[in-house]
Backbone as JSON Lines, residues from 0, in Angstrom:
{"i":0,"aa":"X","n":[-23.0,15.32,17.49],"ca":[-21.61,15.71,17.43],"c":[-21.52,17.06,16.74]}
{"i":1,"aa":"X","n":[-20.46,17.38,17.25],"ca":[-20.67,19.13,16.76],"c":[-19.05,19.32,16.61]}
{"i":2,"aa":"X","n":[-18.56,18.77,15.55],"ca":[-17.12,18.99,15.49],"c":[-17.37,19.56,14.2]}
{"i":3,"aa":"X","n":[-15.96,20.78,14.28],"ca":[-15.9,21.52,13.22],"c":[-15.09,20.53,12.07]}
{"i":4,"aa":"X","n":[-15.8,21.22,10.4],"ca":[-15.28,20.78,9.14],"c":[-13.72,19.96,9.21]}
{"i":5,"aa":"X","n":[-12.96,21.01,9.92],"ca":[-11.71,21.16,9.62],"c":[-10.93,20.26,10.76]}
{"i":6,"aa":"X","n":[-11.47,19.74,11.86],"ca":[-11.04,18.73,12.51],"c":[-11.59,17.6,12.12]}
{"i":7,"aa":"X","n":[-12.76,16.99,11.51],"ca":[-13.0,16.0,10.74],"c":[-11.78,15.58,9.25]}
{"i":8,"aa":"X","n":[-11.84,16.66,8.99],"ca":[-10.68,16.58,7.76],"c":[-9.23,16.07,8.35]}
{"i":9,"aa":"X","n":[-8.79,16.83,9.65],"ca":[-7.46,16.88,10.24],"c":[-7.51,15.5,10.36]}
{"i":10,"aa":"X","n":[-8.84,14.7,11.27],"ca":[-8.28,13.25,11.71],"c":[-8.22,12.12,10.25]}
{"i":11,"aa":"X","n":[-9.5,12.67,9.32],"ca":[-9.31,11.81,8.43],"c":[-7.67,11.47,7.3]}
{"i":12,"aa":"X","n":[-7.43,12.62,7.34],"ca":[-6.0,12.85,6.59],"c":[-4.74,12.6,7.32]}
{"i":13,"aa":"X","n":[-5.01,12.15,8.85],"ca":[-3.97,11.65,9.79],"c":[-3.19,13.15,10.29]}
{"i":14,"aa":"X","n":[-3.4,14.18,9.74],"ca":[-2.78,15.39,10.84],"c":[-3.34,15.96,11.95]}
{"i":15,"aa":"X","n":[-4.49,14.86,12.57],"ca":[-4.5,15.35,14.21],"c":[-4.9,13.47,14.69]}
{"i":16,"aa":"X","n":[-4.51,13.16,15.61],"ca":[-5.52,11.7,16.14],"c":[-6.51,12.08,16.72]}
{"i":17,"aa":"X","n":[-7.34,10.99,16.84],"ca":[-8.72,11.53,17.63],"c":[-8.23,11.25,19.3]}
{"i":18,"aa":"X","n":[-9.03,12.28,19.85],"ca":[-8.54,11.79,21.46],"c":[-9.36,10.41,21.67]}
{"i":19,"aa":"X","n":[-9.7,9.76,23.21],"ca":[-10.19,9.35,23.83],"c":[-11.59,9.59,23.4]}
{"i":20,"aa":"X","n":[-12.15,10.3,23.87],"ca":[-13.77,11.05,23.82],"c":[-13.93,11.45,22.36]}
{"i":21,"aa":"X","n":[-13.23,11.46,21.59],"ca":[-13.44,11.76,20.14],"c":[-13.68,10.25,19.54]}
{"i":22,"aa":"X","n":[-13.52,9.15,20.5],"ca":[-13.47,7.89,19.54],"c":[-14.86,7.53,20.31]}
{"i":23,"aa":"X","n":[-14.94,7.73,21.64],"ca":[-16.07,7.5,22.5],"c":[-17.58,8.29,21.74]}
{"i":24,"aa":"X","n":[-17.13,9.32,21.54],"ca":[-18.44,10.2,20.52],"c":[-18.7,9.59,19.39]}
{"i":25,"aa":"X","n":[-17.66,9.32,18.32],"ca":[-18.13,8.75,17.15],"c":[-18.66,7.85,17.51]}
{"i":26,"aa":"X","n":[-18.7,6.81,18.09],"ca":[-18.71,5.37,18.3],"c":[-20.6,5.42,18.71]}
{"i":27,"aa":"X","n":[-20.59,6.3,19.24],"ca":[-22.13,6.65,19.68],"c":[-22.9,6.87,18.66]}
{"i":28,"aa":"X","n":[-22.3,8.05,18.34],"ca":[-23.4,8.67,17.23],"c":[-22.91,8.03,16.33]}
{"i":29,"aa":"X","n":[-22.2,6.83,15.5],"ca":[-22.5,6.08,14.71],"c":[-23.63,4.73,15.03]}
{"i":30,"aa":"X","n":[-23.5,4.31,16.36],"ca":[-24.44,3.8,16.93],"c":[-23.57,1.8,16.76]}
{"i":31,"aa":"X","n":[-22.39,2.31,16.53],"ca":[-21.18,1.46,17.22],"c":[-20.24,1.16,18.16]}
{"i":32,"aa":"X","n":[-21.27,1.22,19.31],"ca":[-20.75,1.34,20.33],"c":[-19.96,-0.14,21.05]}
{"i":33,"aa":"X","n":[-20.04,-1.0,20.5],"ca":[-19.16,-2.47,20.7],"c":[-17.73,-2.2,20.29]}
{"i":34,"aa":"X","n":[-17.88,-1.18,19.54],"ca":[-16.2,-1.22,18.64],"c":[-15.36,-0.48,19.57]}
{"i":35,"aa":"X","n":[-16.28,0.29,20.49],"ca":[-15.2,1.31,21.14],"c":[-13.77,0.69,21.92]}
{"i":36,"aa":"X","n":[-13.86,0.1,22.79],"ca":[-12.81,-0.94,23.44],"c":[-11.91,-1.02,22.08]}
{"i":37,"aa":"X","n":[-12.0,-1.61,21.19],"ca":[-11.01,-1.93,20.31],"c":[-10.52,-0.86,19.25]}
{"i":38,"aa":"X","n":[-11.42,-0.17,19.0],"ca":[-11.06,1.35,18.53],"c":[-9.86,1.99,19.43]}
{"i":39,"aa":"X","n":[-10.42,2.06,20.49],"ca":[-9.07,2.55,21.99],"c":[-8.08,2.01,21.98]}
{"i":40,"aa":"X","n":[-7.7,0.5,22.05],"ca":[-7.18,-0.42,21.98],"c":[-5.9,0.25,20.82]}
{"i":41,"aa":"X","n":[-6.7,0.26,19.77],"ca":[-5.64,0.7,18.1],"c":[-5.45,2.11,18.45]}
{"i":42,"aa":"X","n":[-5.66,2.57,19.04],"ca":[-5.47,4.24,19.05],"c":[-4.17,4.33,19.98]}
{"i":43,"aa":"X","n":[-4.24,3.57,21.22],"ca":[-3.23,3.39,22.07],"c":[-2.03,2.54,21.68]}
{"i":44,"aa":"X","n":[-2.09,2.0,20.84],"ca":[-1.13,0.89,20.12],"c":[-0.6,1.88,19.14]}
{"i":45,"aa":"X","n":[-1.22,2.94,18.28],"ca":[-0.32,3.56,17.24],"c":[0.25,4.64,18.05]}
{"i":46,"aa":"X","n":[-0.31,5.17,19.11],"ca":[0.11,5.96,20.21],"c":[1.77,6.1,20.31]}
{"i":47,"aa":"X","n":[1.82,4.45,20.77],"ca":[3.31,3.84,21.57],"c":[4.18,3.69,19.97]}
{"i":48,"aa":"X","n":[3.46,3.15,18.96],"ca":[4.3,3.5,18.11],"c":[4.73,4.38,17.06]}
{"i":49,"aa":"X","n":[4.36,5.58,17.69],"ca":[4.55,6.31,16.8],"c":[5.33,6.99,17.76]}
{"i":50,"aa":"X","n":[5.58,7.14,18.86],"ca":[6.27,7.34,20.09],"c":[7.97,6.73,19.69]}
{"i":51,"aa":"X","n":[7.67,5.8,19.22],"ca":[8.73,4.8,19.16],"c":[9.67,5.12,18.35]}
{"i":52,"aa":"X","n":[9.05,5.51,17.05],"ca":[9.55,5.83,15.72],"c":[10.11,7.28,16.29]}
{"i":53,"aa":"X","n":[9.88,8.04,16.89],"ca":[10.1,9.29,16.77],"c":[11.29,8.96,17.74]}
{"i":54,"aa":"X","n":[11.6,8.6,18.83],"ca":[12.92,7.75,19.11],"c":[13.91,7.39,18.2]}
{"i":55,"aa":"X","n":[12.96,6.53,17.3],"ca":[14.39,6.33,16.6],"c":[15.2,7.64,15.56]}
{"i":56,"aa":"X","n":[14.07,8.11,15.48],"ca":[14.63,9.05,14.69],"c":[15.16,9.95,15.34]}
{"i":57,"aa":"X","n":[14.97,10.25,16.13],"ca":[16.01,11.21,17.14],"c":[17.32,11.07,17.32]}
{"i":58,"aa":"X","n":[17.45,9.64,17.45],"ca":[18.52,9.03,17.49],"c":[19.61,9.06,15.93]}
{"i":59,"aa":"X","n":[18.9,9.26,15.18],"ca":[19.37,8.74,13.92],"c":[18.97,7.93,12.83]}
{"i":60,"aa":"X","n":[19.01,7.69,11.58],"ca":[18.33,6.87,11.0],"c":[19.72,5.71,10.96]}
{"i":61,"aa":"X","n":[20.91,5.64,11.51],"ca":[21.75,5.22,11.0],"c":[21.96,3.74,11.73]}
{"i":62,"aa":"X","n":[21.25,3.71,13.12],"ca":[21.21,2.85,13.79],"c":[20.27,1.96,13.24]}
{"i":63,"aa":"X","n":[19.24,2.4,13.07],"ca":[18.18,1.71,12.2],"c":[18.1,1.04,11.15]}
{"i":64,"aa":"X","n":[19.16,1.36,10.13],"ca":[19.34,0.89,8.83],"c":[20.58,-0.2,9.21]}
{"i":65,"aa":"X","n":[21.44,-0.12,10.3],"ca":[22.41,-1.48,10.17],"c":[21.54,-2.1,10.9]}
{"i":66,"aa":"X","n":[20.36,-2.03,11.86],"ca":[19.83,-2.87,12.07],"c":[19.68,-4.24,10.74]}
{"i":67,"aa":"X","n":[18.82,-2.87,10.28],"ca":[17.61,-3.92,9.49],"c":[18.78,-4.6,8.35]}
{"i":68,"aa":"X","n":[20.37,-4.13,8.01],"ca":[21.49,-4.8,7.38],"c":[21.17,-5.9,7.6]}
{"i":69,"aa":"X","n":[21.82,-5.71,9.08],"ca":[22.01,-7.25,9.47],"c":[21.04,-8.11,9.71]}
{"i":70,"aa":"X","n":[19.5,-7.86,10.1],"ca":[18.7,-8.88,9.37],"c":[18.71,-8.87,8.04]}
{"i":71,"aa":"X","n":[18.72,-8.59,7.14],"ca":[18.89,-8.92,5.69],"c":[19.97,-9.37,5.62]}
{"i":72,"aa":"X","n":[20.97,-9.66,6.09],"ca":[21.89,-10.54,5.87],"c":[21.77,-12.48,6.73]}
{"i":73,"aa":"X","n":[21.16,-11.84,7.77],"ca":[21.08,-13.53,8.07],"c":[19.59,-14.19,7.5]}
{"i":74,"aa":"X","n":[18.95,-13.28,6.72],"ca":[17.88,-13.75,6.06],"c":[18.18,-14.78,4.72]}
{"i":75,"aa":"X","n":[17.66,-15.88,5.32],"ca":[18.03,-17.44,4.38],"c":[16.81,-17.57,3.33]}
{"i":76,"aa":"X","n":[15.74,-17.05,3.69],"ca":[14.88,-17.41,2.63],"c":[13.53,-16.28,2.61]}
{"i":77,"aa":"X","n":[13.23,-15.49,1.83],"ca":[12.48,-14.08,1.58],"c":[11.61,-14.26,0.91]}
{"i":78,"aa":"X","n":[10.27,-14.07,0.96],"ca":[8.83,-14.65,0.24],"c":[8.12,-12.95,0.23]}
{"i":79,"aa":"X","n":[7.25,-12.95,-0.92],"ca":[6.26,-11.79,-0.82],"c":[5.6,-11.74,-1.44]}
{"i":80,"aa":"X","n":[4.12,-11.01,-1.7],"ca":[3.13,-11.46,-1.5],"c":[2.57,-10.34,-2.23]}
{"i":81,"aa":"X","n":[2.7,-9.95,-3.77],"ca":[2.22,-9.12,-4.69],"c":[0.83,-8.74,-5.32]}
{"i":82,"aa":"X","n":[-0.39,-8.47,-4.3],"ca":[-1.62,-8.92,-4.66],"c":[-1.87,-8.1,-6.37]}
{"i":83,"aa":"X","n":[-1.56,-6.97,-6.68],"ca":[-1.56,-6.12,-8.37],"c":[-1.57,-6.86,-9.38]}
{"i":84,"aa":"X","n":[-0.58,-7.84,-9.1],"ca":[0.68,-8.25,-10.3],"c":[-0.12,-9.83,-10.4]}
{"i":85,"aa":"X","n":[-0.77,-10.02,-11.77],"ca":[-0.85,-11.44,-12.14],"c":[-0.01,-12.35,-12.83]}
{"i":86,"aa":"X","n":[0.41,-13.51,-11.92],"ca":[1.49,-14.47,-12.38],"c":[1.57,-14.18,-13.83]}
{"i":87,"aa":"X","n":[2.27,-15.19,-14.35],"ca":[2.62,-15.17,-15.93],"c":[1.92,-15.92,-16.17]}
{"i":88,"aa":"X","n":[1.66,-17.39,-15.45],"ca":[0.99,-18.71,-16.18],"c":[-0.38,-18.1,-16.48]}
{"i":89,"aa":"X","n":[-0.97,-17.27,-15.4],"ca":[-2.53,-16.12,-15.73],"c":[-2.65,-15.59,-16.41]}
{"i":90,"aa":"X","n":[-1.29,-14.37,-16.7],"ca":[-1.53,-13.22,-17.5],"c":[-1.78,-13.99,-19.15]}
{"i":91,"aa":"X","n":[-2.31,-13.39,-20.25],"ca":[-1.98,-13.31,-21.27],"c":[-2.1,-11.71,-22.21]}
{"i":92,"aa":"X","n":[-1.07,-11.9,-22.68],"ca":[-0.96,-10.53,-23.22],"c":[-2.47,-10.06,-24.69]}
{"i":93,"aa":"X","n":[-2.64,-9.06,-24.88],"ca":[-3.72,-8.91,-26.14],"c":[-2.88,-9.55,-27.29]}
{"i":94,"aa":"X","n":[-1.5,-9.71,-27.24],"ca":[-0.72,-10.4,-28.29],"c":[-1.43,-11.85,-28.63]}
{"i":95,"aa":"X","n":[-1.5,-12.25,-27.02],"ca":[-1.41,-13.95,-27.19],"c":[-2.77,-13.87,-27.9]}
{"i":96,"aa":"X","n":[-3.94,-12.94,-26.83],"ca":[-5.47,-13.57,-26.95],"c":[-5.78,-13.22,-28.25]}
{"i":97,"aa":"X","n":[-5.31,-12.49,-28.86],"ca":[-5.51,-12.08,-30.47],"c":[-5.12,-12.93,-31.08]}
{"i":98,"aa":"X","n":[-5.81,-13.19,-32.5],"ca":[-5.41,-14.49,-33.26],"c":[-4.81,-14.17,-34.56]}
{"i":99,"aa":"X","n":[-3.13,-13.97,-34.05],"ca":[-1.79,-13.59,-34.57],"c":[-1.88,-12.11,-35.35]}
{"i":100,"aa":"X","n":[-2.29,-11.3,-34.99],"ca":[-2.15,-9.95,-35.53],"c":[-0.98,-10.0,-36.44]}
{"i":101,"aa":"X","n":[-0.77,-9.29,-37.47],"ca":[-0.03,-8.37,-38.28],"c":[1.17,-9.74,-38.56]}
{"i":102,"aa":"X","n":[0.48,-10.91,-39.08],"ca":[1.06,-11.85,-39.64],"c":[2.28,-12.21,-39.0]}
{"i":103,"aa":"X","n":[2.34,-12.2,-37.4],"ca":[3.53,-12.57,-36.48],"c":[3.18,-14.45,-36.44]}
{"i":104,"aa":"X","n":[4.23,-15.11,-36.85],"ca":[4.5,-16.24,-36.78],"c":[4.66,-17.18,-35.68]}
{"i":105,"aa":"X","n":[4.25,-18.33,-35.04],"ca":[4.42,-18.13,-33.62],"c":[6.3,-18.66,-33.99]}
{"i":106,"aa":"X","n":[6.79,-19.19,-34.86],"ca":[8.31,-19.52,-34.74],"c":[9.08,-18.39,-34.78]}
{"i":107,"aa":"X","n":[8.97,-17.16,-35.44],"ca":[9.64,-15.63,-35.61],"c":[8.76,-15.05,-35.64]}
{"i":108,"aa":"X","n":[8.92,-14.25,-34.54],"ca":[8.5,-13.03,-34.52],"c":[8.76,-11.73,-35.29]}
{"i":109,"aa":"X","n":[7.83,-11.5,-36.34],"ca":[8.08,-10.42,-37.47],"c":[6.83,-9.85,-37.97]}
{"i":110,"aa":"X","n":[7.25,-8.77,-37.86],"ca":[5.98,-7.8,-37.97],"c":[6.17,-7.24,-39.75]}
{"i":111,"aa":"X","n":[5.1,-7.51,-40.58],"ca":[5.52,-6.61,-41.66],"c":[5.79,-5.26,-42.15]}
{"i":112,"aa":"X","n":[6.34,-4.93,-42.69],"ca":[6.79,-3.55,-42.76],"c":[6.31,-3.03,-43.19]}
{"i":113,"aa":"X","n":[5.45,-3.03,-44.44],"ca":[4.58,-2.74,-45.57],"c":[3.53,-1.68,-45.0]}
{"i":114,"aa":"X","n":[3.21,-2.35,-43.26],"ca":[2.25,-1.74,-42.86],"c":[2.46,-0.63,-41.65]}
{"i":115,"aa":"X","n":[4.12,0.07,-41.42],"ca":[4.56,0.58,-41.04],"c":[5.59,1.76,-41.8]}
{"i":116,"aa":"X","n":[5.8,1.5,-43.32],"ca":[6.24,2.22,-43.97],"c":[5.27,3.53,-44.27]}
{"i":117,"aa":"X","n":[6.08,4.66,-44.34],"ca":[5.29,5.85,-44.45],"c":[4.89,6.04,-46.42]}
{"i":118,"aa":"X","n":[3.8,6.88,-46.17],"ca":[3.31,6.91,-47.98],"c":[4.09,8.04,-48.24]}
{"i":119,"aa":"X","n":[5.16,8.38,-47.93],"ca":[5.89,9.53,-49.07],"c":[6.21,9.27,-50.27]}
């Protein structure tokens, strides 16, 4: 393959797609050539939708947003799926796992002052 720096960069950063024969070449000279069909497959699928999107936006974003209103309004029950974020019953803070820092009580919480007052 003999593609220049700067079209390797273009497809990796999403400001050019690869053609046809650009997915057919890699696929070779990576020596993955089973993937090609389905490589094509996704290339032609973001094709149509990105086709799609640019429709709507032509149109307006305004049509689009009472769309998606009014599904959020007949939406009865909304679930999601935060992989970052560990529950609470998981998390414990360095508060908890520490064994009671700076004489905090577990009934009141009080920090002494003694050790926050300045030496002037």
């Amino acid at each position: 393959m003999s593609w220049q720096p700067s079209k390797v960069s273009k497809i990796e950063n999403g400001k050019q797609t690869p053609t046809d024969d650009d997915i057919k070449a890699w696929t070779r000279a990576t020596n993955t050539e089973r993937e090609t069909e389905a490589l094509l497959a996704s290339l032609h699928t973001l094709e149509v939708q990105h086709a799609e999107w640019h429709r709507v936006l032509k149109a307006g974003l305004v049509g689009h947003q009472l769309e998606l209103s009014e599904q959020d309004a007949k939406t009865k029950l909304y679930r999601s799926f935060e992989p970052a974020v560990v529950p609470g019953t998981l998390f414990k803070s360095r508060f908890e796992m520490s064994d009671r820092p700076l004489g905090v009580s577990p009934q009141k919480a009080t920090v002494p002052t003694e050790e926050y007052e300045s030496s002037d």
